[in-house]
C-alpha positions, -999 to +999 in steps of 0.1 A: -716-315-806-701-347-794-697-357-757-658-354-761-657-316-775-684-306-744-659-322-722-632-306-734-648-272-733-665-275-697-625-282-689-614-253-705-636-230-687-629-245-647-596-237-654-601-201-667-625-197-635-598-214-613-573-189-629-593-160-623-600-168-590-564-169-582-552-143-595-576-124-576-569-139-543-534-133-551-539-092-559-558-091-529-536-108-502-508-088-521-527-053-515-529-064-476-492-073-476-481-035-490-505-018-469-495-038-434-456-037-446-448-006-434-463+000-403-444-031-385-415-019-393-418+019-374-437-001-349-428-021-315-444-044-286-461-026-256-439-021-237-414-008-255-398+027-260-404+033-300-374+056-315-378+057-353-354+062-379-351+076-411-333+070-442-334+090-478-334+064-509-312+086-532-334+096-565-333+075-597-346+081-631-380+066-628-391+084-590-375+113-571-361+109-534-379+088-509-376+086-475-378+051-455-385+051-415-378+021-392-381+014-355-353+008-330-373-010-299-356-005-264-367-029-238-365-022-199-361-051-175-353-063-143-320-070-157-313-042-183-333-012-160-340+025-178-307+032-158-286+011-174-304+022-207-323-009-214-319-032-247-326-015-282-328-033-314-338-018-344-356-033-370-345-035-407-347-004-431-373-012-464-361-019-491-358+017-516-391+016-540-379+010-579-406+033-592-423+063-578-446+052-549-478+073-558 
């Protein structure tokens, strides 16, 4: 084997490793991203008066109805007291699922 083809083949095989290894990094950190997704958006600061909200993603062909939930936030100061009813803000709905989530 000359030095040229060993070269070439030692090349060939850091970049499937390099390959691998991202792709893998990449499914994990995408796993973590799903999994933390959801729960910031039905949750708020301490603090804050949580009211959540749900929405029904009308069924398609490939998954049946799914419900979505977000949170609305309401914020008591010294400016905006409980008896003035504070300031609410509610977070963006997700975005309906494409396929069945299961």
């Amino acid at each position: 084997m000359h030095a040229s083809e060993r070269q070439t083949r030692i090349r060939r095989v850091v970049l499937a490793a390099i390959m691998g290894a991202t792709l893998g990094f990449a499914t994990h950190a995408r796993a973590q991203d799903d999994d933390s997704g959801d729960s910031r958006k039905i949750t708020c600061a301490d603090g804050q008066t949580v009211m959540v909200e749900s929405k029904t993603c009308p069924p398609t062909g490939r998954r049946g109805a799914v419900v979505v939930q977000r949170a609305c936030c309401t914020r008591f100061t010294k400016k905006n007291p409980a008896s003035e009813g504070g300031k609410t803000r509610c977070k963006s709905f997700p975005q309906c699922p494409r396929n069945s989530p299961s």
